[in-house]
C-alpha positions as CSV (number, residue, x, y, z in Angstrom):
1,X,0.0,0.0,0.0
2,X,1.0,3.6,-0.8
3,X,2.9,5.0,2.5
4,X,1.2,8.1,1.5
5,X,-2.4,6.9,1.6
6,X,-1.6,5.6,5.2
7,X,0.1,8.3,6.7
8,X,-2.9,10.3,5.5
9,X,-5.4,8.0,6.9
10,X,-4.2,8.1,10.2
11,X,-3.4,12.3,10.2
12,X,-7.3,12.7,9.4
13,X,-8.5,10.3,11.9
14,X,-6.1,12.0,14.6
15,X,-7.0,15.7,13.4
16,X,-10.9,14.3,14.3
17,X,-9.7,12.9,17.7
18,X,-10.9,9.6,16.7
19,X,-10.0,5.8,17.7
20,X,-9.3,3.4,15.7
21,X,-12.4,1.2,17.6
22,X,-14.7,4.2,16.9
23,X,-13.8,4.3,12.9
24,X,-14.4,0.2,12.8
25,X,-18.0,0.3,14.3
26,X,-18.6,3.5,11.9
27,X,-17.5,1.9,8.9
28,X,-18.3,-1.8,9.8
29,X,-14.9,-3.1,9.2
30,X,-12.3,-4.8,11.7
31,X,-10.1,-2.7,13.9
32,X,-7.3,-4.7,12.7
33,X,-8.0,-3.6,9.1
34,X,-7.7,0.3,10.4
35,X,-4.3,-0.5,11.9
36,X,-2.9,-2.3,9.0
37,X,-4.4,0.7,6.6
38,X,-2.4,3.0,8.5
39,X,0.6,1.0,9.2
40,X,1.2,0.9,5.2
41,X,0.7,-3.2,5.6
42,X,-2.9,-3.6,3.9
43,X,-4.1,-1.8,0.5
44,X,-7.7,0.5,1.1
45,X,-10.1,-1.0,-1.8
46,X,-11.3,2.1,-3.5
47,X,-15.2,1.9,-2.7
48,X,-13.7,2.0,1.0
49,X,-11.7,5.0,0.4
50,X,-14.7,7.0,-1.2
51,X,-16.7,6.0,1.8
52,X,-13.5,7.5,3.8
53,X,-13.8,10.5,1.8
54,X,-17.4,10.9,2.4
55,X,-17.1,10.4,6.1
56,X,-14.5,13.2,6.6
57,X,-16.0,15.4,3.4
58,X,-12.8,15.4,1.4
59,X,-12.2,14.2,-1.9
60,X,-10.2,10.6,-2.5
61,X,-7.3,12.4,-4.0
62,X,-6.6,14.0,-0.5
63,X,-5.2,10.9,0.4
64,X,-2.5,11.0,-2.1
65,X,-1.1,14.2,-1.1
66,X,2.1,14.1,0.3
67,X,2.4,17.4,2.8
68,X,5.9,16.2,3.7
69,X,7.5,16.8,0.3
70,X,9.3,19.9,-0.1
71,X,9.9,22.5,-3.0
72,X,12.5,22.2,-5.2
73,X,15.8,24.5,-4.2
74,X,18.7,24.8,-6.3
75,X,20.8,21.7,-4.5
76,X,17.7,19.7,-6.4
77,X,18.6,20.7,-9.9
78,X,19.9,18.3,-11.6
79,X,21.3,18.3,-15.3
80,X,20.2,17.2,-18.3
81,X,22.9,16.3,-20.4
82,X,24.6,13.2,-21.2
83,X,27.4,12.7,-18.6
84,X,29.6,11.5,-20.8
85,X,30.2,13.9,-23.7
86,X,27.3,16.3,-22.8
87,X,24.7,15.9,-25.7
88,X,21.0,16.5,-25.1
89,X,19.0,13.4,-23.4
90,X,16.4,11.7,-25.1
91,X,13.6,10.2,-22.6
92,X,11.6,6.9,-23.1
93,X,9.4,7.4,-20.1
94,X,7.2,3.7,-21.0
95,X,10.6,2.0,-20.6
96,X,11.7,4.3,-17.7
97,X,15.0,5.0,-19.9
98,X,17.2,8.0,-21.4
99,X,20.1,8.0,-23.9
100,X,22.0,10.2,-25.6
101,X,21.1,11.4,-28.8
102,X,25.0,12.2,-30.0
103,X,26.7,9.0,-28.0
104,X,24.0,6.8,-27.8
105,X,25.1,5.6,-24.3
106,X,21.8,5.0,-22.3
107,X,20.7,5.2,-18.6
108,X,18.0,4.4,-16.3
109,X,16.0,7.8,-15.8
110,X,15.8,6.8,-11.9
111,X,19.5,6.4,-11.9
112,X,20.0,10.0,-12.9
113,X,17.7,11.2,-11.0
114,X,16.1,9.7,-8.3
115,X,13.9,11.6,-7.4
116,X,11.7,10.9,-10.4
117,X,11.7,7.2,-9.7
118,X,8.3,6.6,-7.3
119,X,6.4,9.0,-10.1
120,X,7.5,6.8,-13.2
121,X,6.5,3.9,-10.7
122,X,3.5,5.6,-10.4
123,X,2.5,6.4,-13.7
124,X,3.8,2.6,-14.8
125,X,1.4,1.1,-12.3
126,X,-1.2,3.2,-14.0
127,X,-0.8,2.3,-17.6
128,X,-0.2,-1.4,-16.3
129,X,-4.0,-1.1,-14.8
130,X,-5.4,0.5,-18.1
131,X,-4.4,-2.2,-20.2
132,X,-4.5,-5.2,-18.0
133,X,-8.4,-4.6,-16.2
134,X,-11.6,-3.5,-18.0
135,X,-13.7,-2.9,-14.8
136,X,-15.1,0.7,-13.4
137,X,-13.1,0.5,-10.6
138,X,-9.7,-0.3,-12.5
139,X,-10.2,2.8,-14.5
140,X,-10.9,4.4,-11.0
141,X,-7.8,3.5,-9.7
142,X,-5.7,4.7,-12.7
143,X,-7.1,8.0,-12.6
144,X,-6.1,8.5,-9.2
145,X,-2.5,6.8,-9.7
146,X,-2.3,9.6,-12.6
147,X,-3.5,12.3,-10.4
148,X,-1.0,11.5,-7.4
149,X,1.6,11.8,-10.0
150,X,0.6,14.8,-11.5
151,X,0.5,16.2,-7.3
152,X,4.3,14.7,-7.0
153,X,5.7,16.0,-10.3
154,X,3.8,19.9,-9.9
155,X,6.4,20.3,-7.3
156,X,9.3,19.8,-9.3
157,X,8.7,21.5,-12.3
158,X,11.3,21.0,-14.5
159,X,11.2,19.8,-18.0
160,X,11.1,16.2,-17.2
161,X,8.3,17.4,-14.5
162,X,6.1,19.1,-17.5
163,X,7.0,15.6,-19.6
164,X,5.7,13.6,-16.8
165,X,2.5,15.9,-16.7
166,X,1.7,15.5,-20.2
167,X,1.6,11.9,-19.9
168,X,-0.2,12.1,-17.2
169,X,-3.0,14.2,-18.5
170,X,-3.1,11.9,-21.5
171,X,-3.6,8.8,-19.0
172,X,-6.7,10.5,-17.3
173,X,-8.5,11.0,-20.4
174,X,-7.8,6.9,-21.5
175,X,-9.1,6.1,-17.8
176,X,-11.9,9.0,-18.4
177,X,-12.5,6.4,-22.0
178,X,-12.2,2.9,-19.8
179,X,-14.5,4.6,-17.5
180,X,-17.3,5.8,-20.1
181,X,-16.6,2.2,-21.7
182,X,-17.4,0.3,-18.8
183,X,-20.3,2.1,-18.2
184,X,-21.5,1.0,-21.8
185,X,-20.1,-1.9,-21.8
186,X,-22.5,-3.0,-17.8
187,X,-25.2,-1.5,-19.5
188,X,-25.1,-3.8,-22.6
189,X,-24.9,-7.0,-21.0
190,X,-27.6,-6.0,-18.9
191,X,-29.4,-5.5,-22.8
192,X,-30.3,-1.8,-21.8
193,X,-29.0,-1.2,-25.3
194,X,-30.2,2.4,-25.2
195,X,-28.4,3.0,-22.2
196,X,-25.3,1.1,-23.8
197,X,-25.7,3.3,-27.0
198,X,-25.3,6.8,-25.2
199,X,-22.3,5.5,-23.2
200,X,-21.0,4.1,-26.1
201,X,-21.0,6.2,-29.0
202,X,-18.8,8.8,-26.7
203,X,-16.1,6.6,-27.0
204,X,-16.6,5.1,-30.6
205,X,-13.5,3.4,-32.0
206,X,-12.1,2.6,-28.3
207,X,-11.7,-1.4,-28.0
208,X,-14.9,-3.3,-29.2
209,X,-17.2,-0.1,-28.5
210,X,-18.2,-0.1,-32.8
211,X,-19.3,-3.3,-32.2
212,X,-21.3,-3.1,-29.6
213,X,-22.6,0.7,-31.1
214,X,-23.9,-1.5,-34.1
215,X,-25.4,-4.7,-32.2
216,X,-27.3,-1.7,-30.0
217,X,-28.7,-0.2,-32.8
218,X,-29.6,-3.6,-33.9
219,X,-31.6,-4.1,-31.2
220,X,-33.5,-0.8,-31.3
């Protein structure tokens, strides 16, 4: 589990001078479950962290906020040319990689700088979700995974920062389509094809959605 998400879980419940017996009658679960969500040593299903959200009126991406990190200061810069003759850096951020475009010798982008390592992690795990899962929650998950790294990387900013952000944006609108898609998708094995059809048609040409846009209409 994210140390992040646990630290946070246990600031709130502190700030509200609560136990950890009191939260487990409130929320039905075991006390043992609360412990181990804030000791970092059991993951927070996302339908329990909205209720979370919910019971302290903050949104889920609160929990993903890291208060501790600080701002960049000019011992953080770091450079962004090849070490060995100089030449400009080319970045493959899906293989977590760098080389040099004039001497071709290539490093691991955490290696040079590792403070970009638990964000590439970050947005890894989220591609890794997008392409592996086709449920609501899945694409849930992603979006926040994106959204925590957009949080990490806004206090960097750098160019690899604004990289990292781009990518990021572009993952929230895929889990934005897997989202919309899954909608559709419940919807049109439950054969409420109209339903499925205005779900659908919003993300036309993403996966099998054609073919299930034409088999609705079919149906109308």
């Amino acid at each position: 589990m994210d140390i992040i998400v646990a630290e946070n879980l246990k600031k709130l419940r502190e700030k509200h001078n609560l136990t950890q017996e009191a939260l487990a009658l409130e929320w039905g679960v075991p006390e043992l479950a609360i412990y181990k969500w804030e000791a970092g040593r059991l993951p927070v299903e996302y339908k329990m962290l909205q209720k979370i959200a919910d019971f302290y009126d903050v949104t889920v991406e609160t929990f993903f906020v890291d208060e501790s990190a600080h701002k960049p200061t000019v011992s953080d810069k770091v450079s962004f040319n090849c070490r060995i003759c100089g030449g400009d850096l080319v970045y493959d951020y899906a293989s977590t990689s760098c080389r040099c475009a004039n001497c071709g010798n290539k490093w691991a982008i955490g290696e040079l700088y590792p403070k970009y390592s638990h964000v590439i992690a970050t947005i890894n795990k989220a591609g890794r979700i997008l392409n592996s899962k086709t449920v609501l929650a899945s694409a849930d998950e992603a979006k926040l995974l994106y959204k925590q790294a957009i949080n990490e990387c806004s206090r960097i900013q750098d160019a690899i920062s604004s990289d990292l952000i781009k990518i990021c944006d572009e993952g929230v609108v895929e889990a934005e389509k897997l989202e919309t898609y899954c909608r559709g998708k419940y919807f049109f094995d439950n054969r409420s094809y109209k339903s499925a059809l205005k779900e659908l048609v919003k993300v036309s040409g993403y996966r099998d959605a054609d073919d299930m846009i034409r088999r609705c209409k079919g149906e109308k």
